[in-house]
N, C-alpha and C positions, 0 to 999 in steps of 0.2 A: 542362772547360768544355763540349764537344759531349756528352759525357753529361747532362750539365743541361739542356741547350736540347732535346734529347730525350725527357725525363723530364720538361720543363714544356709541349712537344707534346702529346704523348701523355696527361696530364693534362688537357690540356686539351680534346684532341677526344673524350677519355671522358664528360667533362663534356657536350658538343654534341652528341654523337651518340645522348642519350638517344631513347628514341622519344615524340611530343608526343602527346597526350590525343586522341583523336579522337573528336567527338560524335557522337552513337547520340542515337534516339527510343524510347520506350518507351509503350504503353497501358496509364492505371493512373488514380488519384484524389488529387486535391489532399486531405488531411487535414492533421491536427493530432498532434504529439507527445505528447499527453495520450490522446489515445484509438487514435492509430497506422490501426491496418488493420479494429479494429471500434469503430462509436460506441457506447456503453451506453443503457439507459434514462436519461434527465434526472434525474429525481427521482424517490423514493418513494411510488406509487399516480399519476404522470403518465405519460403514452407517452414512446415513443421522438419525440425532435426528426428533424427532418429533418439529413439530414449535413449539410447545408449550412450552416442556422441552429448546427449541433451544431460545426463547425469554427470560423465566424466565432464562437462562442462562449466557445470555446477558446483562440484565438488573442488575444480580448480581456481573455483573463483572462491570458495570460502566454505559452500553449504558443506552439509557432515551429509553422509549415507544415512538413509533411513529404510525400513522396512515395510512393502504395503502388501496386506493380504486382505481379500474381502472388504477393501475402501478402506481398512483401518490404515493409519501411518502408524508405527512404530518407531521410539528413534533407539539407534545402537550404541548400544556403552562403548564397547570395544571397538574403538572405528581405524585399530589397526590391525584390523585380523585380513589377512594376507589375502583371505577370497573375496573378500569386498570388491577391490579395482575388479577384479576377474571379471564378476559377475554383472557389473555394474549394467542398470536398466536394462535386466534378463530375466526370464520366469526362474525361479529358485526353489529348491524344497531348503529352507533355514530349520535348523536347529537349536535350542540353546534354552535359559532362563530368562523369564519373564517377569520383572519388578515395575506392579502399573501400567505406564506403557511405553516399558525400556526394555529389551531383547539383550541378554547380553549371549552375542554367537558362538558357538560351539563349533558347529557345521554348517559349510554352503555348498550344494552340490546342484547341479543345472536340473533343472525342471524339461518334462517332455513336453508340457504345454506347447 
């Protein structure tokens, strides 16, 4: 019986004593999972769109926001956090939690870049 209540202890503070996500900032660009970390030309014999136009573009056709800093793509849990559209293909300082390589955001506030 105190082996049990031991073994369900001990179980249980293994459980609680994971250690908890701690949010980081990172400087990078609000993008699209269709085009990631480079936007391509629009069309055949047109220019390049602006990322901005070229993200909200994306995003209206289906792709989710994603987050690129230092070539990495990240993609975002929360893809209805209100600064998204804002921000959309703009330098960003993001904040938030990082699970592998899912961001979930916190904060977006415009980068000087």
């Amino acid at each position: 019986m105190k082996l049990s209540a031991v073994l369900i202890a001990a179980a249980i503070l293994s459980l609680t004593s994971r250690p908890l996500a701690a949010e980081q900032t990172w400087s990078g660009t609000i993008s699209d999972s269709a085009c990631g970390a480079k936007h391509q030309v629009a069309a055949e014999g047109q220019d390049k769109m602006p990322d901005r136009d070229c993200t909200e573009a994306c995003v209206r056709g289906g792709s989710e926001y994603v987050f690129v800093s230092d070539g990495k793509v990240y993609r975002i849990a929360n893809q209805q956090h209100a600064d998204l559209a804002a921000h959309a293909g703009r330098a960003v300082k993001l904040t938030g939690e990082t699970s592998g390589t899912t961001i979930t955001v916190s904060k977006i506030v415009a980068s000087a870049q």
